[in-house]
N, C-alpha and C positions, 0 to 999 in steps of 0.2 A: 504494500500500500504506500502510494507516496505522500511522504511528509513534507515536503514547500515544493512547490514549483516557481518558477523567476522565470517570462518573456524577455528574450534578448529581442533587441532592434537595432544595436551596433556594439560595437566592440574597440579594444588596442591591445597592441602584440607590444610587449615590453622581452629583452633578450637579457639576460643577466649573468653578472662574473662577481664571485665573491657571496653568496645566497646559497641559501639549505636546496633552492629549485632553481633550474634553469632558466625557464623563461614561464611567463605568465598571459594569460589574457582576460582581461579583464573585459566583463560581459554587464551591459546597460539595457535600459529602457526607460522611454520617455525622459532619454538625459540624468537616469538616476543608475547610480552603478549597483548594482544587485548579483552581483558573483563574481570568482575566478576561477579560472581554468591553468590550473598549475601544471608544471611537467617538472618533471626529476629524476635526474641520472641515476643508471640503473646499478649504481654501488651500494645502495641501502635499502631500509624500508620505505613505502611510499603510503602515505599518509591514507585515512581511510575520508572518507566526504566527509564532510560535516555545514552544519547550518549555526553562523553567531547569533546568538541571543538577541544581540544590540542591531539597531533599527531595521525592527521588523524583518530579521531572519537574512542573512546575507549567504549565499548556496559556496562551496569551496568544494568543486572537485580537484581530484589527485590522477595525475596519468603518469606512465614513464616516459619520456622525452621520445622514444621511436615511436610515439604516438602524434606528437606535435603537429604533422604533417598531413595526416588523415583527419584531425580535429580543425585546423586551418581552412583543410580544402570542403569542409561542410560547411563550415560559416561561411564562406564566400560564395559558394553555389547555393544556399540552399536556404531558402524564409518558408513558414516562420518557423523560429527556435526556440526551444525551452532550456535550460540546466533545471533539473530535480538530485533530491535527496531522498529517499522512502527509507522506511523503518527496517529496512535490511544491512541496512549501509551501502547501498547501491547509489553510486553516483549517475545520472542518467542525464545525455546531452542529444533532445529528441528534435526528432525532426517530425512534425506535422504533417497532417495525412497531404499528401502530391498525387495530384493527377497523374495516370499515365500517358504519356503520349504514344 
């Protein structure tokens, strides 16, 4: 069952040196940022989802960084988007039902 769902409708790709994750993207709507999409080299453990308490539930998914690229190329093809969290611990970065052509 999912526990918060967050509408993206744009996004930023931030690249990082020196940080527990790679790189990040940070996931909006209507101009308010309501999630990240973190990536983490695959030397340790990688974080499990989570949702912050503070203003009204902020989504934090966790991928390993050979993910980055498959995550990238669906934001960019692909409206509309969600990031969820459900009571599983499952991170979910869905894509909305598409016509088929």
């Amino acid at each position: 069952m999912v526990v918060l769902t967050k509408n993206i409708d744009s996004y930023t790709i931030y690249y990082y040196q020196g940080k527990d994750y790679e790189a990040e993207i940070l996931c909006y709507f209507a101009n308010k940022n309501v999630g990240a999409i973190r990536f983490f080299n695959d030397h340790g453990a990688i974080p499990k989802p989570s949702v912050a308490s503070s203003g009204g539930g902020f989504v934090y998914l966790n991928f390993p960084i050979q993910r980055f690229g498959d995550i990238v190329s669906i934001l960019r093809h692909n409206k509309p988007l969600s990031i969820q969290v459900d009571d599983q611990n499952w991170g979910i970065l869905r894509l909305f039902e598409v016509p088929l052509t």
